[in-house]
RODRENRO-518538 format. One record per residue (C-alpha): chain; y, x, z; residue number from 0; residue in one letter. Coordinates in steps of 0.05 Angstrom, whole numbers. Layout:
BEGIN
R   c        y        x        z     k   r
R   A        Y        X        Z   NUM   a
...
//
This chain:
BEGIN
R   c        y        x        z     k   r
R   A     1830     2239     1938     0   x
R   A     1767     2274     1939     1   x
R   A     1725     2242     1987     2   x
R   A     1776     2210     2032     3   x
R   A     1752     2137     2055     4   x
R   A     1771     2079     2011     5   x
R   A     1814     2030     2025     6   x
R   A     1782     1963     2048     7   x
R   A     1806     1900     2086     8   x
R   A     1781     1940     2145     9   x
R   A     1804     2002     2140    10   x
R   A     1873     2009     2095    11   x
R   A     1886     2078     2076    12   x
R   A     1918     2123     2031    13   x
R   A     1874     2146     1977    14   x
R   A     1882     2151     1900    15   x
R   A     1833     2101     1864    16   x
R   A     1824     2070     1802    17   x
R   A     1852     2004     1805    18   x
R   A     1823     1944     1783    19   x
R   A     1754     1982     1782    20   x
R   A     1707     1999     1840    21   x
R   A     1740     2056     1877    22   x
R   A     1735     2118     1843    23   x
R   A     1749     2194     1883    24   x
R   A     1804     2236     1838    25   x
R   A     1769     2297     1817    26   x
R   A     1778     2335     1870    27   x
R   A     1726     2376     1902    28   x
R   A     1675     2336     1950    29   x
R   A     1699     2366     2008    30   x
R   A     1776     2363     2005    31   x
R   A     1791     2311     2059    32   x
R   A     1826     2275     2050    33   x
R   A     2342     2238     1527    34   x
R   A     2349     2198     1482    35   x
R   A     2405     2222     1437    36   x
R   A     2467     2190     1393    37   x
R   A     2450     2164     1329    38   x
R   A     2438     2217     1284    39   x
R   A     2438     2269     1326    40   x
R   A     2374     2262     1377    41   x
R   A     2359     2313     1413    42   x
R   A     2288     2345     1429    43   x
R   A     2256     2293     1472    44   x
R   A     2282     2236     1424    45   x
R   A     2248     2277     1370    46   x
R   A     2200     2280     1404    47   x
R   A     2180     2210     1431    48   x
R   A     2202     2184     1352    49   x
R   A     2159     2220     1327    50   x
R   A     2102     2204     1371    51   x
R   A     2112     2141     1371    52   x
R   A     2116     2151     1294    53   x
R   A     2047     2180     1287    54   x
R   A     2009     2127     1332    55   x
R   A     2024     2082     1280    56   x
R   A     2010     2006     1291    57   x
R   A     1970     2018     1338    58   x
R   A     2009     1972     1383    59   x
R   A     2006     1958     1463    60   x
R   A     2020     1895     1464    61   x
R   A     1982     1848     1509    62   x
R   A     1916     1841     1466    63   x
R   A     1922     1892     1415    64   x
R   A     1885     1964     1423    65   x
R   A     1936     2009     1450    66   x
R   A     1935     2062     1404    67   x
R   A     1977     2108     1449    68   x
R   A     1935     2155     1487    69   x
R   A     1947     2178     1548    70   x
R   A     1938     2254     1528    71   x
R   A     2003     2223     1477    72   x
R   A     2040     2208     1544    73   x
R   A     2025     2272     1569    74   x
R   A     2054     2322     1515    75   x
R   A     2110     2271     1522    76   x
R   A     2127     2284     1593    77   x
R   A     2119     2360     1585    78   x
R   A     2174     2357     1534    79   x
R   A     2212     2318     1587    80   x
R   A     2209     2360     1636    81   x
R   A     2270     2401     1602    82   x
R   A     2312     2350     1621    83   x
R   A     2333     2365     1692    84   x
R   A     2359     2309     1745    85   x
R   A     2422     2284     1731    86   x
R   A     2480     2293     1792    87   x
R   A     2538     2270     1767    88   x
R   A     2583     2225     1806    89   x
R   A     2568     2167     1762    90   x
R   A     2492     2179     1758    91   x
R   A     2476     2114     1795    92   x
R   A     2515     2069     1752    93   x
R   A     2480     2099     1691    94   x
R   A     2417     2077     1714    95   x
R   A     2442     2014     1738    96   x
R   A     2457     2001     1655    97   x
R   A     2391     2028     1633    98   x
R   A     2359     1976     1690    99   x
R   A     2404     1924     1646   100   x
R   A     2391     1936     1583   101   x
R   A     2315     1960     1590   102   x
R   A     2308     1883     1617   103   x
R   A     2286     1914     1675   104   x
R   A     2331     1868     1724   105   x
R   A     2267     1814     1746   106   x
R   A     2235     1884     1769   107   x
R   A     2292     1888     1824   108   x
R   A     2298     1811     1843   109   x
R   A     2219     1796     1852   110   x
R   A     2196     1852     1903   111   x
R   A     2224     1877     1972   112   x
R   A     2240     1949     1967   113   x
R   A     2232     2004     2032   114   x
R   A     2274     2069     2010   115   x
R   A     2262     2132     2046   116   x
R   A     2302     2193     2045   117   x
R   A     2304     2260     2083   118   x
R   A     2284     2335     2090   119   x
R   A     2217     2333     2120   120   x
R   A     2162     2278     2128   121   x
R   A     2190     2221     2076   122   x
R   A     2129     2230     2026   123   x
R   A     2080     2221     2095   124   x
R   A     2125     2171     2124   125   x
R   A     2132     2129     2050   126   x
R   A     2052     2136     2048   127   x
R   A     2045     2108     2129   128   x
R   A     2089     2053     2106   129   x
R   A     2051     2035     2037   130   x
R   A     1983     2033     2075   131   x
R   A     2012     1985     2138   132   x
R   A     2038     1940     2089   133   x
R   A     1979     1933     2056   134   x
R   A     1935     1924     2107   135   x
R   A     1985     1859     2127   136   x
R   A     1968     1843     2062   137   x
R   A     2027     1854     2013   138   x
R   A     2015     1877     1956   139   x
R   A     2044     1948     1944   140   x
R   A     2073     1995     1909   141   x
R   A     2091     2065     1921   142   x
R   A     2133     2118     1879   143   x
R   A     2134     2186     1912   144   x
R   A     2143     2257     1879   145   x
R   A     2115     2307     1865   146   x
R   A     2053     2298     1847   147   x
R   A     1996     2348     1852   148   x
R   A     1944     2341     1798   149   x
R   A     1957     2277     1767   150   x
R   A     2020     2245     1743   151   x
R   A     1995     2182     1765   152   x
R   A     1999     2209     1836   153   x
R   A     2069     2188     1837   154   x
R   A     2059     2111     1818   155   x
R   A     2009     2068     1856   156   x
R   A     1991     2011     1865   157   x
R   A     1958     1978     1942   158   x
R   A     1942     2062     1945   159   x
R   A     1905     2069     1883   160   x
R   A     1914     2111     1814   161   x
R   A     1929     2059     1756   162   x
R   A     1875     2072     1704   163   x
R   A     1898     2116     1649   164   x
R   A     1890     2081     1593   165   x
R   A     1929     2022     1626   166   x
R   A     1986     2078     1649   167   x
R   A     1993     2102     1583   168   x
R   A     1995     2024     1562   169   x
R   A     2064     2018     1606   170   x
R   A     2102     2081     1594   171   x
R   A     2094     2064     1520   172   x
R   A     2117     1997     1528   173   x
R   A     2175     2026     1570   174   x
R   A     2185     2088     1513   175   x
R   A     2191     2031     1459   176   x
R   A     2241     1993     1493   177   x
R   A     2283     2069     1507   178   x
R   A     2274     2086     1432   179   x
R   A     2306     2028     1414   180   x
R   A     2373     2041     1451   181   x
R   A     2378     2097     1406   182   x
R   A     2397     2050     1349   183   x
R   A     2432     2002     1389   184   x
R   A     2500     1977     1364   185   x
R   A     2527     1988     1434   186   x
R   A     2559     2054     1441   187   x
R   A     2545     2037     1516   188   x
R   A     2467     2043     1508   189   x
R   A     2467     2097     1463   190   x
R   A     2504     2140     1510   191   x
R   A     2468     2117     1565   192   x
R   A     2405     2126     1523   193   x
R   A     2426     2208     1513   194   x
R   A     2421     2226     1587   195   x
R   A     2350     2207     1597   196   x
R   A     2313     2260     1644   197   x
R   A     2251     2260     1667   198   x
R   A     2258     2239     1739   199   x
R   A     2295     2175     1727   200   x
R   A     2242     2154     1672   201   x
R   A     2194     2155     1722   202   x
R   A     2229     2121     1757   203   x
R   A     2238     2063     1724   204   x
R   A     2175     2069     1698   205   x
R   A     2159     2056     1773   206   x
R   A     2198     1988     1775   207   x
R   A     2165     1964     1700   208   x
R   A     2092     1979     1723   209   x
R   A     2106     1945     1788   210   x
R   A     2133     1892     1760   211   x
R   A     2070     1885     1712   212   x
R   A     2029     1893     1767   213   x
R   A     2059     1838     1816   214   x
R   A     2087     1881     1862   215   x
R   A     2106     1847     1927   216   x
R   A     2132     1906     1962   217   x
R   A     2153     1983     1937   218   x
R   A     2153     2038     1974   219   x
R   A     2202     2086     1947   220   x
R   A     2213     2160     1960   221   x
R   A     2279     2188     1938   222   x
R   A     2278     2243     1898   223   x
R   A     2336     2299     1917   224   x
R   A     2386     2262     1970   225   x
R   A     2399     2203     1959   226   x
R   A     2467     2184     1949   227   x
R   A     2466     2194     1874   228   x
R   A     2386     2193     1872   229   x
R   A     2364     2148     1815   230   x
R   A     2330     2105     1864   231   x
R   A     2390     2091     1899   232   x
R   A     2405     2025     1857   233   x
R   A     2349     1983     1889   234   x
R   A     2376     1943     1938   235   x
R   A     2323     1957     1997   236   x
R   A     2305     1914     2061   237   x
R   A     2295     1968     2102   238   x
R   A     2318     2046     2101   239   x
R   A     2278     2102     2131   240   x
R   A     2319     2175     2141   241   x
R   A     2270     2225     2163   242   x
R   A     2281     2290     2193   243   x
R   A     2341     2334     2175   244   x
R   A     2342     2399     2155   245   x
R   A     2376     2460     2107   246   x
R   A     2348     2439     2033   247   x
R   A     2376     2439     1967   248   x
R   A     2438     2476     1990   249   x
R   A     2467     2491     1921   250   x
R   A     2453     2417     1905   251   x
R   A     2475     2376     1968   252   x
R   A     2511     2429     2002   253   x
R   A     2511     2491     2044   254   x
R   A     2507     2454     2116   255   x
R   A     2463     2404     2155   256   x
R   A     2522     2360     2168   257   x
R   A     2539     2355     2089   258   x
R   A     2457     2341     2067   259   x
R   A     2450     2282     2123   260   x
R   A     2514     2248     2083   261   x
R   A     2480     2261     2024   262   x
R   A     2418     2232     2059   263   x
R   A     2457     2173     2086   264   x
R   A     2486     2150     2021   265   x
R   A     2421     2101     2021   266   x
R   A     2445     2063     2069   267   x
R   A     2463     1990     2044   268   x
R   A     2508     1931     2083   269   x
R   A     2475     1897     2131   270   x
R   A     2403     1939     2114   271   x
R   A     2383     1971     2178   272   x
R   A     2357     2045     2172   273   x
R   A     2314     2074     2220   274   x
R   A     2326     2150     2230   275   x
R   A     2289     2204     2263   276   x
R   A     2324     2223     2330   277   x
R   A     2342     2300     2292   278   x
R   A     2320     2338     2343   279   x
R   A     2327     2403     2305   280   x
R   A     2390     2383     2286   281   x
R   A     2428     2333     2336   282   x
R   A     2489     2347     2297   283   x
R   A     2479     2294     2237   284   x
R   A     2473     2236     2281   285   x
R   A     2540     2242     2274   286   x
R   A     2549     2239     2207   287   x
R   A     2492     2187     2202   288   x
R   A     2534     2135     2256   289   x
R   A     2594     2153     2217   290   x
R   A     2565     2127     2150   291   x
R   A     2527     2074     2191   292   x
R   A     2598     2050     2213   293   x
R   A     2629     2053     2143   294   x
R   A     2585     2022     2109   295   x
R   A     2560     1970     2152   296   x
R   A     2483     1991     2165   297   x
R   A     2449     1980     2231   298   x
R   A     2430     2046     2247   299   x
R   A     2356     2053     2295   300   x
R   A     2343     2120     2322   301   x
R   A     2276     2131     2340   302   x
R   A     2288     2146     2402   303   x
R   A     2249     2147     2463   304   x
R   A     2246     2083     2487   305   x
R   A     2258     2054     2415   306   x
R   A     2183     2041     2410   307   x
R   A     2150     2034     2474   308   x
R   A     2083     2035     2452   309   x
R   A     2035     2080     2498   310   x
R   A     1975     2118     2473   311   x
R   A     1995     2129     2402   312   x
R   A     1931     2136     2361   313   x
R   A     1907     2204     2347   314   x
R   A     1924     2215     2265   315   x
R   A     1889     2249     2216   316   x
R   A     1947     2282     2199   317   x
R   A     1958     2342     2238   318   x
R   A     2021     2367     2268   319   x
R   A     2077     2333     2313   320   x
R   A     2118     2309     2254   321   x
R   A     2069     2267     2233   322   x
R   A     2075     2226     2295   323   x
R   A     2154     2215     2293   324   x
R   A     2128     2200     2213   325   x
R   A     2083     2149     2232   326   x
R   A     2123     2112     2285   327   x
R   A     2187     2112     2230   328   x
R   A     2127     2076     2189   329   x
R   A     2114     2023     2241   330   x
R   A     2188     2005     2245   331   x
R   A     2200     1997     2178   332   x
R   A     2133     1961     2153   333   x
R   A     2141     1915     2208   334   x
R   A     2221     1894     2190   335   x
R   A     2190     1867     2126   336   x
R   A     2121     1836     2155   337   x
R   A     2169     1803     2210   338   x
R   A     2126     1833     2257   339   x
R   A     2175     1854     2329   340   x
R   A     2176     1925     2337   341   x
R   A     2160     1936     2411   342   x
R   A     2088     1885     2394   343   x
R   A     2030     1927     2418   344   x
R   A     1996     1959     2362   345   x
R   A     1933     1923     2335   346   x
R   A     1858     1940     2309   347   x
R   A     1883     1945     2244   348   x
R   A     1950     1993     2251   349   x
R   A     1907     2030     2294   350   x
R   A     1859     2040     2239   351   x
R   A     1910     2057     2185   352   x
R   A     1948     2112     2233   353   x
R   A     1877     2142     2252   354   x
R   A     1848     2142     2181   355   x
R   A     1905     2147     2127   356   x
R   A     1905     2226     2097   357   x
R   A     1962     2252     2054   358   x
R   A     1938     2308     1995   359   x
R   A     1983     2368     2008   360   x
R   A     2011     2354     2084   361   x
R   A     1965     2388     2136   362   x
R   A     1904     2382     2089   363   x
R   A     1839     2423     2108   364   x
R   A     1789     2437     2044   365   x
R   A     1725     2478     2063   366   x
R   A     1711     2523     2003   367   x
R   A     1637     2551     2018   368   x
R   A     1605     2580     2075   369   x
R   A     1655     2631     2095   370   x
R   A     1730     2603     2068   371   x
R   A     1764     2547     2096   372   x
R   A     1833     2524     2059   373   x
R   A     1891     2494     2103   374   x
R   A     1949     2476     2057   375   x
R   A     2014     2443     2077   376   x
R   A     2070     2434     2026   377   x
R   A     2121     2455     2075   378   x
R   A     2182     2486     2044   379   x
R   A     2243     2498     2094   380   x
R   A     2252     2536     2155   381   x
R   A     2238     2480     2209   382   x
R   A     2181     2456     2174   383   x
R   A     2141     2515     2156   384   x
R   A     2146     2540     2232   385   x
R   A     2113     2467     2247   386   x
R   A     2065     2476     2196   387   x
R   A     2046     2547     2221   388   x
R   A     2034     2520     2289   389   x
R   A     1991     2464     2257   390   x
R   A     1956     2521     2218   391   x
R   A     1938     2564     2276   392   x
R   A     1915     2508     2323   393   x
R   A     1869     2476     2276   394   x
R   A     1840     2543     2249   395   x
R   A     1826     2554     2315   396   x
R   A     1748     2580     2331   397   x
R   A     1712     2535     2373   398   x
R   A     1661     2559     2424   399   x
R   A     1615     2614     2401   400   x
R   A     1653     2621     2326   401   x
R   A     1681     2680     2322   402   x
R   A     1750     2694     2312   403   x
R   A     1770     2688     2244   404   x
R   A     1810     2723     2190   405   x
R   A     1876     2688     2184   406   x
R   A     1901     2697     2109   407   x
R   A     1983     2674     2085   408   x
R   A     1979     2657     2016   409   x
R   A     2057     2638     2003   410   x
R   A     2102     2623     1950   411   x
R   A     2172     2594     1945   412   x
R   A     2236     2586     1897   413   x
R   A     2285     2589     1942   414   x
R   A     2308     2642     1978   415   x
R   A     2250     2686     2007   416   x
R   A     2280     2728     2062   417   x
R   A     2313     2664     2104   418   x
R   A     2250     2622     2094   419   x
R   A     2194     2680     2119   420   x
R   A     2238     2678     2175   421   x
R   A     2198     2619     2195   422   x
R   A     2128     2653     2208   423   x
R   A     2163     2716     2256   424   x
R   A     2133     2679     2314   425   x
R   A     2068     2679     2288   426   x
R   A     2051     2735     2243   427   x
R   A     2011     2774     2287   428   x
R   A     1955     2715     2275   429   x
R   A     1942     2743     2205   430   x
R   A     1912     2803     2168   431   x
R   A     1952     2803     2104   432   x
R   A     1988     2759     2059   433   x
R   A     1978     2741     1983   434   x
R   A     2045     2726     1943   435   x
R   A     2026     2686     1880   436   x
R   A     2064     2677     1817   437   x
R   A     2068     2594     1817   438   x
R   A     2130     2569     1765   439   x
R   A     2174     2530     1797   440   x
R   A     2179     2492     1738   441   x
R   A     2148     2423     1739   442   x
R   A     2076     2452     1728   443   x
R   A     2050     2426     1651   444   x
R   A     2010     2358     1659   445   x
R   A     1967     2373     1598   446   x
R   A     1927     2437     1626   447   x
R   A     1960     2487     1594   448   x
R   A     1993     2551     1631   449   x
R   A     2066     2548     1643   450   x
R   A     2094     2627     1617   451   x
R   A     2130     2660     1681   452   x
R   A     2202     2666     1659   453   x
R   A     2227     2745     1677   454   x
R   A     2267     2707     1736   455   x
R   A     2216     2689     1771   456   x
R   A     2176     2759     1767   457   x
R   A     2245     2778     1801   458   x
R   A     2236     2728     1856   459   x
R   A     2166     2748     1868   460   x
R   A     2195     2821     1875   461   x
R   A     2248     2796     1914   462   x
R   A     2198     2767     1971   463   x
R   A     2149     2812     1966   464   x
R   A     2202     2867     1989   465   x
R   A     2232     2812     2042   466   x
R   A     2163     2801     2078   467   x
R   A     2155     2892     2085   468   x
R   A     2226     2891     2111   469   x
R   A     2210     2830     2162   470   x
R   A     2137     2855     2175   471   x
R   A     2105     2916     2165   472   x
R   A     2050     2905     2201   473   x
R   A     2015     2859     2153   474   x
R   A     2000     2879     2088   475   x
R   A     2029     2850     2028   476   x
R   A     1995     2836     1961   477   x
R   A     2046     2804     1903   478   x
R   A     2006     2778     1840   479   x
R   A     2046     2784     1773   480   x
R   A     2014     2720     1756   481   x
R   A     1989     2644     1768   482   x
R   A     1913     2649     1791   483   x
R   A     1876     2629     1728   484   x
R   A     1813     2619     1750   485   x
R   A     1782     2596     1823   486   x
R   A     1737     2658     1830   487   x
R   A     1807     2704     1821   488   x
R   A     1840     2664     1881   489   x
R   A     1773     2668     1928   490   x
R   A     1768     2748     1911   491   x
R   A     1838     2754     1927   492   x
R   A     1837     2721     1993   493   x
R   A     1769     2742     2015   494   x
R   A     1782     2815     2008   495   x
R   A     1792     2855     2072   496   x
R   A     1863     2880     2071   497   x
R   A     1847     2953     2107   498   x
R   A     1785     2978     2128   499   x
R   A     1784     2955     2205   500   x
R   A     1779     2879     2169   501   x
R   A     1714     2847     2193   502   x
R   A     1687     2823     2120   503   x
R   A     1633     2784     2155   504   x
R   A     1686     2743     2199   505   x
R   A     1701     2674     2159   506   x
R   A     1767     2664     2125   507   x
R   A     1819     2616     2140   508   x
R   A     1873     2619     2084   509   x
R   A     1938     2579     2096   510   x
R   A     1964     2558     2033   511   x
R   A     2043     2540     2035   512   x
R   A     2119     2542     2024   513   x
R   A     2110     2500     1953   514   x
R   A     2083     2440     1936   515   x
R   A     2074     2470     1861   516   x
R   A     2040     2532     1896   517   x
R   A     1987     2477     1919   518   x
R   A     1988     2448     1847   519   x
R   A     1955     2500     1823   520   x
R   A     1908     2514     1880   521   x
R   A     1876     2446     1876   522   x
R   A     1870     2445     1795   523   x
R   A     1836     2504     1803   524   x
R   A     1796     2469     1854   525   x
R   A     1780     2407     1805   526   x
R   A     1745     2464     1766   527   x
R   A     1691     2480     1816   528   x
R   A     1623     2456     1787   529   x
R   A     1622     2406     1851   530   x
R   A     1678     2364     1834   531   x
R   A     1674     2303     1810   532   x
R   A     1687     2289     1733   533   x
R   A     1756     2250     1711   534   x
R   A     1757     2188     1721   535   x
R   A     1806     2119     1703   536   x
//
């Protein structure tokens, strides 16, 4: 994105292109681096998508005909989706396994190799590592991760790139004709099936058509919330990646470690091997891990040390320890389906990918004028926003002759505030005040407009706003009732010296984090700037 490097035979990295068209930056600015219901009774996204489809008329999108289908259409569709939240229930997996049936969608499964990755922290950077070596040994790949940050078709691509739009709106109407049409099936099966669409497992298989249309050879796919009753959990993978452990989700997965790595675990597949992180943080789920390794019949690889005895791993462009452990999980798993041996010394190319490949949102570092420098990190649990905080503090580090700078939190989470600001108590000293924005932890609108902030989450806001004073005085505190609307609101609000012994002529260094939605909106308001480039694909 923005002006990260693109992705050539000699240098395979991440970055979000338009495909099948030179390589075009997403429009971000220059310098960021890097349900269908029973018949007769439909409910509102059947409505919906009826009557949309309704409206486009003949327009068709079938191979040769104009497509008629916008892909502003697609978007007011998958806002309406988002009502429909993930669906958990114990027999969630064979439900998609029928909608795979009957949306023809089985040659998807059979004609690529599939890598599934689940865990708390690093499976997005990990799934992206693992998309960019395979490519560079020349697969062609795809990768479905979540959530994206200004562009739906973040979460879809294809050897790294963004599918152009009109082509993206092409498939998901294809894929919305074939859903409508269970609706009015004669099998009580489908139409049941049909009714418990939501908007997570349409993307997903969305994922699996447009691969498939695109001649996938290999897909790359993150796991949503889990894993054991994820959506993506009916692909039948050649390799599993479980990343590091930690407390996440707990009224969804449960209330302890050991309970989320079984949920984590339930990925595993007979005779798949899954490579794991060594859980360092939490040594108590390799237990559960060898225990569902056992059951299930998985060979289970810890990286541990010795695992990979490769010296002088390359220096990466993405900062922080994790991403190491992220990167060599990568290695293992991108070489078990390149039959490449794991303990082979690392080559020109690898090299390159690890140095190069960047990751929007995961120790990311935007300059924003003379004086402000962004550092966002999605980081949303305990474990992971103390690694992101020392990440923070060593790269906003002044080198010789800079002055020391002004260190500003901008933080904002759904979950609950006073265990998760736990995570900065070493480190709060470092900054001068901290800015608590309203950002909805809904699934943020895809069309532009501004999501409403439900009375709840004023309530949250309240609710951390008085956690951080209780936790630390020290540093002021400044709540806003609202999302930041406009780039010059955010800048004034982070530039502004907190008390009057603030040096305003020291440069800023604002660490953005705790939500990937929080950076959401920081980067679309970014894309505004008059310096960013225009929409392209």
């Amino acid at each position: 994105m923005g002006t990260l490097p693109v992705a050539t035979s000699h240098s395979p990295v991440v970055v979000l292109v338009t495909a099948t068209t030179p390589p075009t930056p997403l429009p971000i600015p220059p310098s960021l681096n890097s349900k269908l219901g029973a018949r007769h009774t439909p409910v509102p996204h059947s409505t919906m998508l009826r009557k949309t489809l309704s409206a486009l008329g003949n327009g068709g999108s079938g191979k040769g005909g104009s497509l008629g289908r916008t892909y502003e259409d697609m978007l007011a569709i998958l806002d309406h989706m988002t009502a429909q939240k993930p669906n958990r229930s114990s027999d969630n997996i064979e439900v998609t396994r029928r909608l795979i049936s009957s949306l023809k969608l089985q040659p998807a499964l059979r004609k690529m190799q599939f890598v599934h990755i689940a865990g708390t922290k690093g499976k997005g950077t990990t799934a992206a590592y693992t998309a960019s070596l395979l490519q560079s040994y020349g697969f062609k790949v795809g990768l479905f991760t979540s959530p994206h940050l200004t562009d739906i078709r973040e979460r879809i691509l294809v050897d790294n790139a963004l599918i152009p739009k009109a082509q993206f709106a092409k498939y998901f109407f294809e894929l919305a004709s074939r859903y409508e049409e269970l609706k009015y099936s004669e099998s009580l099966l489908d139409r049941e099936n049909a009714s418990r669409s939501n908007y997570f497992r349409f993307l997903f298989l969305l994922s699996l058509y447009l691969f498939a249309e695109e001649s996938v050879e290999v897909a790359v796919m993150e796991v949503g919330i889990g894993g054991r009753l994820d959506a993506t959990n009916v692909i039948v993978p050649a390799a599993t990646v479980i990343t590091s452990l930690e407390l996440e989700h707990m009224d969804i997965l449960g209330d302890t470690v050991e309970k989320i790595a079984a949920e984590k675990a339930g990925i595993m597949k007979e005779g798949v091997v899954c490579y794991a992180s060594p859980q360092k943080n939490h040594p108590e789920t390799r237990h559960v891990l060898q225990a569902v390794s056992r059951t299930v019949g998985a060979p289970l690889v810890f990286l541990d040390d010795g695992v990979l005895p490769i010296r002088n791993w390359p220096k990466l462009a993405i900062g922080g320890a994790h991403a190491i452990e992220d990167s060599k999980l990568a290695i293992l798993a991108s070489r078990k389906i390149a039959g490449i041996p794991p303990v082979a010394p690392l080559d020109e190319v690898e090299r390159t990918v690890l140095q190069t490949m960047t990751y929007p949102g995961r120790s990311h570092i935007i300059p924003m004028g003379e004086n402000i420098t962004l550092y966002l990190d999605g980081a949303h649990t305990v474990d992971s926003l103390e690694s992101a905080t020392q990440w923070f503090l060593s790269a906003s580090e002044p080198k010789s002759g800079e002055p020391e700078p002004r260190r500003v939190l901008v933080f904002y989470t759904s979950r609950d505030p006073r265990r998760l600001l736990k995570a900065f108590m070493p480190s709060v000293r470092h900054f001068s005040k901290v800015v608590l924005p309203l950002a909805p932890s809904s699934i943020l609108s895809h069309g532009g407009t501004t999501p409403t902030a439900t009375s709840a989450e004023k309530e949250l806001l309240t609710l951390t706003a008085e956690a951080w004073r209780q936790l630390y005085r020290e540093v002021p505190c400044f709540p806003c009732g609202s999302r930041f609307e406009e780039v010059e609101d955010f800048e004034s609000m982070v530039v502004s010296p907190a008390s009057d012994r603030d040096d305003a002529s020291k440069p800023v260094h604002v660490f953005v984090t705790g939500s990937f939605y929080l950076l959401s909106n920081i980067l679309k308001l970014l894309i505004t700037r008059e310096d960013a480039p225009p929409m392209t694909g």
